[in-house]
N, C-alpha and C positions, 0 to 999 in steps of 0.2 A: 504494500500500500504506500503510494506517494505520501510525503508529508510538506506540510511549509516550507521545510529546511532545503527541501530542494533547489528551491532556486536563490540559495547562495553560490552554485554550482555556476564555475567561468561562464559555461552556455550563455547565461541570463547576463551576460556583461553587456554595456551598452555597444562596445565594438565586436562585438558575435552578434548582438541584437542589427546590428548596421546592416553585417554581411547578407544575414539572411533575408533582411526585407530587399535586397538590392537585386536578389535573387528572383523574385518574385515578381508576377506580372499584373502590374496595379492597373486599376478599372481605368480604361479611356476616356481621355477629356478633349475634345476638339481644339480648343486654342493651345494646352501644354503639347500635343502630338506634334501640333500642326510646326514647329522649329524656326520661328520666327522673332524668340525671345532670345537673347544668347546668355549662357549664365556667367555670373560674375560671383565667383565664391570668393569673400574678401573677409578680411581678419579683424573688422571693425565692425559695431555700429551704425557706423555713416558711409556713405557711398557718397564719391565728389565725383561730378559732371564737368569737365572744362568744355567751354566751346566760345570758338572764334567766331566774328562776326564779321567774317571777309566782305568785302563788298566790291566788286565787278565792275568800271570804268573803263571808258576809251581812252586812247593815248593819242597826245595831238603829235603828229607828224614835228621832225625839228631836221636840221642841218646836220649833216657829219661832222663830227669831232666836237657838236656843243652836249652840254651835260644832259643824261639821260631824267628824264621827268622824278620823280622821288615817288614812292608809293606808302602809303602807309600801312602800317602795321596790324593794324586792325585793334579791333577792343576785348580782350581775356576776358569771362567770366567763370567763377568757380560754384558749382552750387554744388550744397551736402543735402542729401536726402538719408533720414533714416528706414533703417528695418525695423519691422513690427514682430510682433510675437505670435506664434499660433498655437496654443497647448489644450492637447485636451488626453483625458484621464479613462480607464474602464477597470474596474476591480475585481479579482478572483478571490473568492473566499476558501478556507480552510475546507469548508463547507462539499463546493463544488468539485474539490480534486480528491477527497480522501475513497470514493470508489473509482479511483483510478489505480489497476494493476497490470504488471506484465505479463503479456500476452502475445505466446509465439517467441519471437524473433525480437521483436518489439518493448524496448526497456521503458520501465517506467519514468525516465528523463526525457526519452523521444516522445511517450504521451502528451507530457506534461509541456513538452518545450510545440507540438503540434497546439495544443489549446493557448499559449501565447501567439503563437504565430496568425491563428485564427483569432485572436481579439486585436490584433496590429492588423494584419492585414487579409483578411477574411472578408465574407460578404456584406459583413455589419463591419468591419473593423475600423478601428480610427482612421487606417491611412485613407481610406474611404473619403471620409471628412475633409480630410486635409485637403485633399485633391481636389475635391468642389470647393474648397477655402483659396486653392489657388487659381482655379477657374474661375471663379468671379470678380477675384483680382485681378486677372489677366485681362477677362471680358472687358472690364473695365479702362484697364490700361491702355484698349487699344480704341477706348472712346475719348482719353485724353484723361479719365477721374476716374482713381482706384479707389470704391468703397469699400466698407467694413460691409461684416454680414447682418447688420440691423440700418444698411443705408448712408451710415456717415460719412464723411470724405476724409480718405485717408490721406491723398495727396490730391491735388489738382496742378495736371500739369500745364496747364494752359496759361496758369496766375505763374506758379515757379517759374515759367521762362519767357514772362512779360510777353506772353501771345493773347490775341482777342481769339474767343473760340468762333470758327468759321459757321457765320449761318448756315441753318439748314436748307438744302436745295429742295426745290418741289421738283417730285422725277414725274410729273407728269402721265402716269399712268392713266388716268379715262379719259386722255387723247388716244381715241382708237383709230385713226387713218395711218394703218404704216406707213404710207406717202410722203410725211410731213417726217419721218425720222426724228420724233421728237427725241423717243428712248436712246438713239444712237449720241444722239448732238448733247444729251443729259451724260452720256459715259465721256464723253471729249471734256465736255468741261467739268466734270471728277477728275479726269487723269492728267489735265493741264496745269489743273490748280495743284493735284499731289507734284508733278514732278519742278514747279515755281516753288515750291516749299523744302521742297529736298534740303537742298544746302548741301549738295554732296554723298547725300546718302541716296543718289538714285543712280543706278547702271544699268545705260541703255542696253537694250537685249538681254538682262538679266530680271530686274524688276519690275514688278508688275503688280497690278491693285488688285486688290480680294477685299470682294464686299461681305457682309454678313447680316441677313436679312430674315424680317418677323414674317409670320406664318402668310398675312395679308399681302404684306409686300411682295411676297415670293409667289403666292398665287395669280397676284394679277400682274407680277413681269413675265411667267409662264405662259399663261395666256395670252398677253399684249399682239394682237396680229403684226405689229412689226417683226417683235422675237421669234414670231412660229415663221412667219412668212420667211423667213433669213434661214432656215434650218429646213423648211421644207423638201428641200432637194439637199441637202448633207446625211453623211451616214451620222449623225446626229437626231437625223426627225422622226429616228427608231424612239429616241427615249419620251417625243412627245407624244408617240403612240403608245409608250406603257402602258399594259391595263392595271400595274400596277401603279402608276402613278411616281411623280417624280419627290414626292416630298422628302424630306431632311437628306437633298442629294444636291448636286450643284453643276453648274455648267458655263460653262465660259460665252458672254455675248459683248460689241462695244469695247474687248479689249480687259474686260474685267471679269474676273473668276466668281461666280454669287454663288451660296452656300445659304441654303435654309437652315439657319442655327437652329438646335432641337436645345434646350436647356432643358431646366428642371419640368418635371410633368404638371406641377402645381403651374407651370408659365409665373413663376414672382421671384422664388430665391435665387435661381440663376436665370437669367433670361432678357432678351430683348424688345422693345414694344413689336408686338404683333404687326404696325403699319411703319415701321423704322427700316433705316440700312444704316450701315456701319462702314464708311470705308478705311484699309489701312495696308503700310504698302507689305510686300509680300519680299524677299532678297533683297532688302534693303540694309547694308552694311550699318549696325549702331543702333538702328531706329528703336530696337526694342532691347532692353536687358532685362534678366530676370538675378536681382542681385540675391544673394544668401549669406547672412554672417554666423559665426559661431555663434554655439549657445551656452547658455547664462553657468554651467559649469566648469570647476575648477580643470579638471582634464580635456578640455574643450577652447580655452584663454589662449587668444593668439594662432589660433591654428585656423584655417581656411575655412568658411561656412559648407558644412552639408546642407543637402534638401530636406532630411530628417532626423531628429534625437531619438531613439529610442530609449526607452528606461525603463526596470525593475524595481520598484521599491517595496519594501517590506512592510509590513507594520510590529517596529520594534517592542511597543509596548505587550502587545497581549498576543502577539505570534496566530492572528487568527487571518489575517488577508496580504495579498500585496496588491498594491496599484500597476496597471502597464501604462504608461504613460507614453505620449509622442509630441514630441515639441519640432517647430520651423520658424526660422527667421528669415521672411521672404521680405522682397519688395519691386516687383516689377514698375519697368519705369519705361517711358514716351519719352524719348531724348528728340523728339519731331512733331510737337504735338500739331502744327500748322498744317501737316499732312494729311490730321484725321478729319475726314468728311463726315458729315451723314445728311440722310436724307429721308422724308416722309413719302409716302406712295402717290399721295395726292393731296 
């Protein structure tokens, strides 16, 4: 019969605990898949953003041998953003392990260390959590304002880096004459205005814009007889004849890649307005990081942020539970916020 004592056993140490979630193949989240964020595992706190504010002039024409024009240097900025915390707790009791015995092949350490593994990272399990904690900061991130999970603003990047947030475009959807190419002329000026914002961070033939659009919005760009009429004749207007239907799938029209975002099923804790688009750029060098600092422990000071803590704690006084704990110190950050579009359907 296992007992408490068990997991004093190295297994339960927080770097055995690392190894084995690393091993493991955590629930899918569209924007951490999607590799747009670059990570920055740093050894502090704070994360500094420098950026130059070059600015592009003509050169008047002069004489041979007289002195060449002067350029200036341009204006340094440094900003600090900090990382936030994300910790959350699940507890196993005395209780729940003591009919646990070996069986087979099978030690009563590997039972015991399978039911941690299933409270970290199982189908309830915290990493669970996490990962929608990071997906809604991500979602966010790439609207220009990373909220908290009750709404609050954890950063806004729009204010940090003395930008106006770009009005919303109306994309014109029940303009129904494809004729008029309203929907096209709506993608031209999304991708003229993202690559005038750049500042560097756009490479032609490499970047490109990816929208991410509410249930409304994506139904009635599907439908738009501009969009259908343009893919009629493509091996493409296979997928507008799905009988199963194109939803939470995406396709490229206009030069931009649209993605019916599926969030949360409630549509509120993670998710986009139903009549919204989101645009942001897609290989864009810098545009997005996903920074990560160490956590708030001694064996943890100075040393490069992981994505996750894992932890075992005991309860020393009455030897009756231990906590599994999982802590992150994330903070995805918009180093381009003038990039991020959005738009309403109509």
């Amino acid at each position: 019969m296992a007992t408490i004592d068990i997991f004093g056993n190295n297994a339960f140490s927080m770097t055995t605990l690392l190894e084995a979630m690393s091993e493991q193949e955590y629930q899918p989240s569209f924007l951490r898949n999607r590799g747009i964020f670059t990570p920055r595992r740093v050894r502090t706190e704070t994360v500094a953003i420098e950026s130059k504010e070059g600015v592009l002039s003509l050169i008047k024409t002069s004489e041979r041998g007289a002195p060449p024009v002067a350029g200036g240097a341009g204006k340094r900025k440094i900003r600090d953003f900090r990382t936030v915390r994300i910790a959350k707790s699940d507890r196993i009791t005395a209780s729940e392990i003591s009919g646990i015995r070996a069986f087979g092949s099978e030690t009563e350490l590997a039972q015991v260390q399978t039911e941690v593994a299933d409270r970290l990272n199982g189908p309830s399990g915290l990493m669970r959590d996490v990962e929608l904690t990071w997906e809604n900061m991500m979602l966010g991130a790439v609207q220009g304002i990373v909220v908290d999970a009750d709404g609050d603003i954890i950063e806004n990047y729009f204010s940090a880096f003395g930008v106006t947030q770009p009005a919303e475009i109306d994309f014109d959807l029940d303009n129904a004459d494809p004729a008029s190419g309203a929907v096209r002329k709506k993608c031209n000026q999304v991708i003229r205005t993202m690559q005038k914002a750049a500042k560097g961070a756009w490479v032609p033939g490499r970047t490109m814009v990816e929208a991410i659009v509410g249930d409304n919005f994506w139904d009635d760009l599907t439908a738009h007889p501009e969009v259908r009429q343009t893919y009629l004749n493509t091996q493409q207007a296979a997928e507008l004849r799905n009988d199963v239907g194109m939803a939470y799938e995406e396709f490229t029209y206009g030069g931009i890649r649209w993605v019916n975002y599926r969030g949360t099923d409630d549509g509120s804790k993670v998710a986009i307005g139903t009549d919204k688009a989101h645009f942001y750029p897609v290989n864009a060098p810098g545009a997005f990081l996903m920074a990560f600092s160490p956590g708030e422990f001694f064996d943890t000071i100075n040393l490069p942020g992981q994505d996750v803590y894992p932890m075992i704690i005991p309860d020393e006084k009455r030897n009756a539970f231990v906590d599994v704990e999982l802590y992150s110190y994330p903070l995805p950050i918009a180093t381009r916020p003038a990039m991020l579009l959005r738009a309403k359907r109509t």
